[in-house]
C-alpha positions in Angstrom: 23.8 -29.2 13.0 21.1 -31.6 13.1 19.9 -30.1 9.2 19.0 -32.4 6.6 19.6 -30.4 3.3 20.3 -27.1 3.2 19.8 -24.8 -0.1 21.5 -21.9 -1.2 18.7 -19.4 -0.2 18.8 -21.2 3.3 22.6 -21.1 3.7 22.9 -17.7 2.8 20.3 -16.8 5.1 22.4 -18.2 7.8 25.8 -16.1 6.6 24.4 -12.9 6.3 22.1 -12.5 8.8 23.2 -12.3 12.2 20.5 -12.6 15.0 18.5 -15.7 15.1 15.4 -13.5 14.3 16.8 -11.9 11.0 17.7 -15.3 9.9 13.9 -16.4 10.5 12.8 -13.4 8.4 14.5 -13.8 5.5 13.9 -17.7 5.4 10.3 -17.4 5.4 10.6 -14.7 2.8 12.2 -17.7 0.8 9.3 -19.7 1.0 10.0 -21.8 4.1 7.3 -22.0 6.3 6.6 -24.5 9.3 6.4 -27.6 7.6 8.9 -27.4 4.6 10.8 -26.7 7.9 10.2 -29.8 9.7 10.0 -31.9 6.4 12.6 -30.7 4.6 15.1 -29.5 7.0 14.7 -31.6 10.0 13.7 -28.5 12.0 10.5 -28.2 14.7 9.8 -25.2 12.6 11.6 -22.2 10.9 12.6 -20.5 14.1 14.4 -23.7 15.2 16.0 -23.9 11.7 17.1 -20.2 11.7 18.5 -20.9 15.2 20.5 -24.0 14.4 22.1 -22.3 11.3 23.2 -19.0 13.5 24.8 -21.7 15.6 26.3 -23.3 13.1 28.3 -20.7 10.5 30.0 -23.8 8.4 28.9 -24.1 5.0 27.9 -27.0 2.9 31.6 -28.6 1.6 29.4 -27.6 -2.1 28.9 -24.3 -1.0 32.3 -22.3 -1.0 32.7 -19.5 1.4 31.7 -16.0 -0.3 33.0 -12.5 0.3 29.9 -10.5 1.7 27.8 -8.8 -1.3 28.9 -5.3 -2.5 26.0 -2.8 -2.0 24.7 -1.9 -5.3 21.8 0.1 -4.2 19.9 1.0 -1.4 17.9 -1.5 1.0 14.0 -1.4 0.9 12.8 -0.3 3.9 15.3 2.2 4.8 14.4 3.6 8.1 15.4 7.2 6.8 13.2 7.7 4.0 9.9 5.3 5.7 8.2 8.1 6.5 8.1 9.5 3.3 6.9 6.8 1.8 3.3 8.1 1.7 3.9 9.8 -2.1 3.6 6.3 -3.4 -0.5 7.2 -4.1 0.7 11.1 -4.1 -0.5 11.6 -7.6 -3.4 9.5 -8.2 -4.7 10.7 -4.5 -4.1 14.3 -6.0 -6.1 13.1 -9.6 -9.0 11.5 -7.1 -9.0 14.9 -5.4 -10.3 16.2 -7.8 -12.7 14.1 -9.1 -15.7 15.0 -7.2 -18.0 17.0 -7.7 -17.1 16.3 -11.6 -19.5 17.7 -14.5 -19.8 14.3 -15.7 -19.6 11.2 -13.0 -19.5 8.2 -15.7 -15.6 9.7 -15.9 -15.2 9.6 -12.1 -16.3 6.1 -11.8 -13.8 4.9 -14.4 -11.3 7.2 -12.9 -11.7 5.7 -9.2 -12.6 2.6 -10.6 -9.0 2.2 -12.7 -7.4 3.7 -9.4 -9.0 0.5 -7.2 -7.6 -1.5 -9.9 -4.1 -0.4 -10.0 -3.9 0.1 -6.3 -4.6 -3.6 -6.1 -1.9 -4.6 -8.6 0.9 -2.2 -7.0 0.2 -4.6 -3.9 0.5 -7.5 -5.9 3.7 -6.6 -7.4 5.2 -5.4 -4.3 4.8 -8.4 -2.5 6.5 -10.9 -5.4 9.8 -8.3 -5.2 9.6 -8.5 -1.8 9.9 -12.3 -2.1 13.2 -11.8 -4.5 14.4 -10.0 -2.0 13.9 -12.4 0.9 15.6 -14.7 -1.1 18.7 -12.4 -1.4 18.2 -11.9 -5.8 17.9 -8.4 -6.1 18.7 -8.7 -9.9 16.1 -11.0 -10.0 13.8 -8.2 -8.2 14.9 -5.8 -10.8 14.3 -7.6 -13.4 10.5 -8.5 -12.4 9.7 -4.9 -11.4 10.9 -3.8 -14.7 8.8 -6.5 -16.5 5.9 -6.0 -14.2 6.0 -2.1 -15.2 6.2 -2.6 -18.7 3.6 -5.1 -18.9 1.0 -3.4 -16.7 1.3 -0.3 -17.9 0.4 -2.2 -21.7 -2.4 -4.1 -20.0 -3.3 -0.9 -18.5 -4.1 0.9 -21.5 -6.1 -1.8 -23.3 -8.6 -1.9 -20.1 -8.4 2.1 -20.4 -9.5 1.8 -24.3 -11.9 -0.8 -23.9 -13.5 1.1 -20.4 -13.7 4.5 -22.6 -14.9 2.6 -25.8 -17.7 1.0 -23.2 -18.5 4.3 -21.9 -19.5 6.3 -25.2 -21.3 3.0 -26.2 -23.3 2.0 -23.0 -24.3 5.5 -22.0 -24.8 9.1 -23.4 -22.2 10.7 -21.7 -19.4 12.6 -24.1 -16.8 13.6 -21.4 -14.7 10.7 -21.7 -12.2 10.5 -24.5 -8.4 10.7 -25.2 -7.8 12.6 -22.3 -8.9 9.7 -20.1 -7.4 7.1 -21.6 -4.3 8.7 -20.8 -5.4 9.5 -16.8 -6.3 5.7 -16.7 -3.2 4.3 -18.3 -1.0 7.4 -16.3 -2.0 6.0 -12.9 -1.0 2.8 -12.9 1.8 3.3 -14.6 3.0 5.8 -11.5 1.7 3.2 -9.2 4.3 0.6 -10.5 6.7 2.8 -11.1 6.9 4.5 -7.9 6.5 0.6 -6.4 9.7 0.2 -8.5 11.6 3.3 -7.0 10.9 2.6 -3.7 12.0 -1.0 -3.7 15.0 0.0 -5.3 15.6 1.8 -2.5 15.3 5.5 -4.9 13.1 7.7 -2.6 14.7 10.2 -3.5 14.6 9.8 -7.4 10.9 9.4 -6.6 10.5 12.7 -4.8 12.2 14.5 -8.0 9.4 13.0 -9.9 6.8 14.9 -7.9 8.1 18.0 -8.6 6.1 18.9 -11.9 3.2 17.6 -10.0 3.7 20.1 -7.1 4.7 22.9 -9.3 0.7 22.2 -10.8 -0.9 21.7 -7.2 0.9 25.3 -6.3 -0.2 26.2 -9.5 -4.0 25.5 -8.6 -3.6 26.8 -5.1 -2.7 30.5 -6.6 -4.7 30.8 -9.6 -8.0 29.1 -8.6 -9.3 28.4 -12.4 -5.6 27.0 -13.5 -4.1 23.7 -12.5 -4.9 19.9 -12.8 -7.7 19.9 -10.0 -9.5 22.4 -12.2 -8.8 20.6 -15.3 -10.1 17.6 -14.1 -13.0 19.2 -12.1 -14.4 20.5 -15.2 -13.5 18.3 -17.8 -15.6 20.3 -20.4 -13.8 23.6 -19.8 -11.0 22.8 -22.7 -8.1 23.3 -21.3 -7.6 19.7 -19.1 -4.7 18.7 -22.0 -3.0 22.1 -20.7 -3.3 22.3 -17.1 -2.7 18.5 -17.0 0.9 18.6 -18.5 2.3 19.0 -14.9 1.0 15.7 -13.3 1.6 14.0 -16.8 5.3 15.2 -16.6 5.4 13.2 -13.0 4.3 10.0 -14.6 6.6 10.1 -17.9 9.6 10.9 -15.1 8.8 8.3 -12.6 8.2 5.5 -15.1 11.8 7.2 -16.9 13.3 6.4 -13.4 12.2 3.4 -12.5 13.7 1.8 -15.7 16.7 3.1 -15.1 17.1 2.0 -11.7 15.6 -1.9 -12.6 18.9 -1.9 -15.1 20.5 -5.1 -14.6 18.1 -7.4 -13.7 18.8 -11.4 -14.7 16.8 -14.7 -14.3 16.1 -15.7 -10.8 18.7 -17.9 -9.2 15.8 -19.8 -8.0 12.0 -19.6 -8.5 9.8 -18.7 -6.6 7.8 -21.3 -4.6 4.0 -21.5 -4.7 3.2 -20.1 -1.5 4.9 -16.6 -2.8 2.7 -16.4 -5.5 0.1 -17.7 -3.1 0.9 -14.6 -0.8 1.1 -12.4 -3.6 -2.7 -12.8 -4.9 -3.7 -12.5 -0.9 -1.8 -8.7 -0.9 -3.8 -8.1 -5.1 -6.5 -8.7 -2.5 -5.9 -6.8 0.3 -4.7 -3.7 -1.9 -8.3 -3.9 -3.6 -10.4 -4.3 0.0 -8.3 -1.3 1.2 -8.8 0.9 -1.7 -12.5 0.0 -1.6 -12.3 1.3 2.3 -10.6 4.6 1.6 -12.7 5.5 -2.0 -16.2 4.1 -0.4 -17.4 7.9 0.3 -16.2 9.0 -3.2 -18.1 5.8 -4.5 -21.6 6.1 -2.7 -21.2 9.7 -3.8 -21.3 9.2 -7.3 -23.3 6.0 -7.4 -26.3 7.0 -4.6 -28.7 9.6 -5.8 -29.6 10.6 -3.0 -26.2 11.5 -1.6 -25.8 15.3 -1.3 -23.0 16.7 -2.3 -20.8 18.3 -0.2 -18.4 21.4 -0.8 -15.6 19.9 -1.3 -14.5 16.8 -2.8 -15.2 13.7 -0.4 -11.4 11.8 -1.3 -9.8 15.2 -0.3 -10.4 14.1 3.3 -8.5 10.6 2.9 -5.4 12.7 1.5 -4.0 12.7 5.5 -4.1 9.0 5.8 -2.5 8.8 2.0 0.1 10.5 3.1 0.9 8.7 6.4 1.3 5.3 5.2 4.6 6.3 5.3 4.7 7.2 9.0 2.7 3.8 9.6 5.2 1.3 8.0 8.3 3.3 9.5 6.0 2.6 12.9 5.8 -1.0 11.8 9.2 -1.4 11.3 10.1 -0.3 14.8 7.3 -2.6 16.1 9.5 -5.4 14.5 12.8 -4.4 15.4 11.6 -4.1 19.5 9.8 -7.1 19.6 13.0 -8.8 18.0 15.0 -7.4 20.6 12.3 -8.4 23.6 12.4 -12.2 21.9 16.7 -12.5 22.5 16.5 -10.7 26.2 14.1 -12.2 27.0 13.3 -15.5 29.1 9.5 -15.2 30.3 7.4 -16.0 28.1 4.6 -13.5 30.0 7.3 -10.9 30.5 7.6 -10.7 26.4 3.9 -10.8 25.9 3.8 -8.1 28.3 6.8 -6.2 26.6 5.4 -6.8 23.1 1.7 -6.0 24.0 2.9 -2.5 25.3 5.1 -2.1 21.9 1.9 -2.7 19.6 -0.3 -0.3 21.7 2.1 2.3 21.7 2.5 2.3 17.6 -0.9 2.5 17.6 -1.2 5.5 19.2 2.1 7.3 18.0 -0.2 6.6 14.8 -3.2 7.7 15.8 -1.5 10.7 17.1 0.5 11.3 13.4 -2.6 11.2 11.5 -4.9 12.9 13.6 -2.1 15.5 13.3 -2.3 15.1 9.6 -6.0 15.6 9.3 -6.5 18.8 11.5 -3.9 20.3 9.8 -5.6 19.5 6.0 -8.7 20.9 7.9 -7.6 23.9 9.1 -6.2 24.8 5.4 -9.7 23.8 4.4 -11.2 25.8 6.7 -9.1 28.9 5.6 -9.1 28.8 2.0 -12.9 27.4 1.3 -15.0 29.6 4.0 -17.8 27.8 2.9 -17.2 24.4 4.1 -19.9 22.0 5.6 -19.3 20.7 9.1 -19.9 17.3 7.7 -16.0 17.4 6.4 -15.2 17.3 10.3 -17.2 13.8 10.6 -15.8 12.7 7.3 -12.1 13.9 9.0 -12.7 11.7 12.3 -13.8 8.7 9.9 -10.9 8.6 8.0 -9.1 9.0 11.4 -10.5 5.8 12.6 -10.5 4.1 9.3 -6.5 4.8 8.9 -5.9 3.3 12.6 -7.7 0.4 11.6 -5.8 -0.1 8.4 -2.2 0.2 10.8 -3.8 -2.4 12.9 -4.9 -4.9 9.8 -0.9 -4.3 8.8 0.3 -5.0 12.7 -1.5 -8.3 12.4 -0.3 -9.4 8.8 3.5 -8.8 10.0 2.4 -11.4 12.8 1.1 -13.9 10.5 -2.6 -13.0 10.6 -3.0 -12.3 6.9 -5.5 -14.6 6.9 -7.5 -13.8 9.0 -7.0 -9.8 8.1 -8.1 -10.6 4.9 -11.4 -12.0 5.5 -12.4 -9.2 8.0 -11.3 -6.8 5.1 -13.6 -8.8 2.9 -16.5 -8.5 5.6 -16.3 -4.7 6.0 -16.4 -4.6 2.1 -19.3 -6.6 1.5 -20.5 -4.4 4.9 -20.1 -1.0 2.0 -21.5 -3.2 -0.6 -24.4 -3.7 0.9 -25.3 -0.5 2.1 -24.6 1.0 -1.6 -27.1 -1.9 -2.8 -29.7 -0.4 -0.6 -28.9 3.2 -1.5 -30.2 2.3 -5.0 -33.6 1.4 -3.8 -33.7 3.8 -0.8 -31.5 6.8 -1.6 -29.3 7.6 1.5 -28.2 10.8 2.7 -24.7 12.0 2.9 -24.7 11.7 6.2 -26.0 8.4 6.8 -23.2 7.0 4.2 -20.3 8.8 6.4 -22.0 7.3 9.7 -22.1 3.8 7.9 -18.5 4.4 7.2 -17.7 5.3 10.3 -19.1 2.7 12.0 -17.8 0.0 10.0 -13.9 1.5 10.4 -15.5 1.5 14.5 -16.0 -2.2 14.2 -12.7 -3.2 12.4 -10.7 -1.1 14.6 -11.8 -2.9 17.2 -12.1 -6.4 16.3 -8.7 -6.4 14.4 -6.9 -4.5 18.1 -8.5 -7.9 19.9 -6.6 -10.1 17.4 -3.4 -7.8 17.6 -3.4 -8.1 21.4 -4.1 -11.9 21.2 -1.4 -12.3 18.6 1.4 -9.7 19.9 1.7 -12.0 23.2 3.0 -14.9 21.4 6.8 -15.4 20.7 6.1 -17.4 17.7 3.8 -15.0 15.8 7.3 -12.4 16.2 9.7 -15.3 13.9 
């Protein structure tokens, strides 16, 4: 078939996928990109190669023939439970919640600033499992997801000791003891364990974690002085150990779950090339840029003095787009699979730039519609249960509106190869929030101004990163 050498991850690429564009997936997952294609494989690049071995079923004479893999556990990505996906940063979106306004705000910084953190590295570990599985070792996925859990959560608690020993040492504030050591240490575990659960395939193991977490949101939603939000609202009140048993009893049966279901892992049949690990420092990256995004009006909150506070706690608002990340990479998934489909029916290229163009722009609105949905929904319980809320939380409600379209479009693009570039504009609009946080030290800002900086900065990105998903959507190759 015209194929110099042909590895195991490449040959089973070509016997178990069975369209020309699946085959192309899971070889770049392996680590073959344009020019291990061309120089290794003889191949103009990896859609040619994943084209000549759909062509060509026959195995290497070295490779015997092997029966199709029994299913052991559930696929990543399963288009049944994507929308659902959004309780990944359930509980620590539910701890930031109620963060702000806190008694004390050196806790809240270290609180968002270990949530930043361990958002990052739940992107990071994502994307090396997600590599495995492109190369077909899902023992090998288990096995690093379990590690990765362990080890993190370890790591986690040494920065958590060190941040609260820091704290008492470096400034006069008392709030910060035991207590948060364990909220530090408790998110990121979750993170990694839910990460672990969900690419396991075990959404629904996941979901039965949240149940002690609910039980103490209802909890605070009856009995206004009870619950975790209070707890960690008013950290001085002495019962947070109490009230925070519920969430606590999450974390302890997530992380419980998520070892079980990374049982049987082994060493890798293969390592991992460079590039994956490459890719996977890009996503620790891109997890910390978009966490900066979504937390920047918690963080100018807490770190402007002249930022007034507003009624309710600023991260509450960013709750809608938490919980439609789901609904975005279920979108994103359907994105793929019609653009696959317009690449093997069709034979213009203009017709499939066309095709593909109308696909992305009508994501983007079924997800601009979702969490616009989302947020006047949140609003309107809001509205109803806190009569005195400010009409800024309606600007603050349209930012994170354009914010989490933006964020779908920076995703759109990195599925057509534009990580790159996404990455630097994400680094721009941070150093944008940077900046204007900077300034707020010298010349304290006004609530206001910080959620029209905001704003206009998701205004910007939305619109720069929709040119290059536009530019990018009408080429076939961008779609292998």
């Amino acid at each position: 078939m015209g194929v110099k050498r042909v590895d195991s991850a490449v040959a089973h690429a070509a016997g178990s996928s069975t369209t020309r564009f699946e085959a192309a997936v899971v070889i770049e997952g392996a680590g073959v990109n344009d020019r291990v294609a061309s120089q290794r494989y003889g191949a103009a690049d990896v859609f040619d190669l994943a084209g000549r071995l759909v062509a060509d079923r026959r195995r290497p004479r070295s490779e015997p023939a092997a029966a199709p893999p029994r299913r052991t556990w559930s696929t990543a990505g399963d288009p049944r439970w994507l929308p659902a996906r959004g309780v990944l940063y359930a509980v620590p979106a539910v701890v930031a919640l109620a963060l702000l306004p806190s008694e004390d705000p050196v806790s809240a910084t270290l609180m968002l600033g270990g949530l930043v953190l361990a958002w990052a590295a739940a992107y990071g570990v994502a994307s090396v499992a997600w590599s495995y599985l492109g190369n077909l070792d899902r023992p090998a996925a288990r096995r690093f997801l379990r590690r990765a859990l362990l080890v993190g959560t370890g790591v986690a608690l040494v920065l958590a000791v060190a941040a609260v020993f820091g704290a008492l040492v470096l400034t006069a504030t008392m709030s910060v003891d035991l207590v948060t050591v364990v909220l530090l240490t408790g998110q990121a575990a979750y993170l990694l364990a839910a990460a672990a659960l969900l690419l396991c395939g075990r959404e629904a193991w996941l979901l039965g974690a949240l149940l002690p977490a609910v039980v103490g949101a209802v909890l605070g939603l009856l009995v206004p002085h009870e619950g975790p939000a209070s707890a960690l609202a008013n950290p001085t009140s002495g019962v947070p150990a109490r009230d925070l048993l519920w969430p606590a009893a999450s974390v302890v049966l997530a992380v419980v779950l998520a070892l079980v279901a990374t049982r049987g892992g082994r060493r890798p049949v293969s390592a991992l090339p460079r590039s994956a690990w490459t890719h996977a420092g890009a996503q620790v990256g891109f997890g910390l840029f978009v966490a900066v995004l979504v937390l920047f009006p918690a963080l100018e909150q807490l770190l402007d003095p002249g930022f007034d506070p507003l009624p309710l706690t600023l991260t509450s608002l960013a709750l809608p787009l938490v919980l439609t990340t789901g609904v975005a990479e279920w979108l994103l998934v359907r994105f793929r699979e019609r653009t696959g489909a317009l690449l093997a029916a069709t034979g213009s290229a203009s017709r499939f730039a066309r095709g593909a163009r109308h696909a992305a722009l009508r994501a983007h609105l079924l997800y601009l519609v979702a969490l616009t949905g989302a947020t006047v929904l949140f609003g309107a319980a809001v509205a109803v249960s806190m009569p005195g809320w400010d009409v800024r939380l309606v600007l603050l409600g349209a930012d994170y509106v354009v914010l989490g379209t933006a964020l779908f479009a920076a995703a759109v693009a990195t599925a057509l190869g534009r990580g790159d570039r996404v990455l630097a504009l994400l680094a721009a609009a941070v150093a944008g929030l940077a900046a204007f946080i900077v300034r707020g030290q010298a010349v304290p800002a006004s609530g206001t101004a910080a959620i029209l900086w905001h704003l206009g900065t998701g205004v910007v990105l939305l619109a720069v990163l929709g040119v290059l998903v536009r530019r990018s959507a009408g080429v076939p190759v961008r779609h292998r």
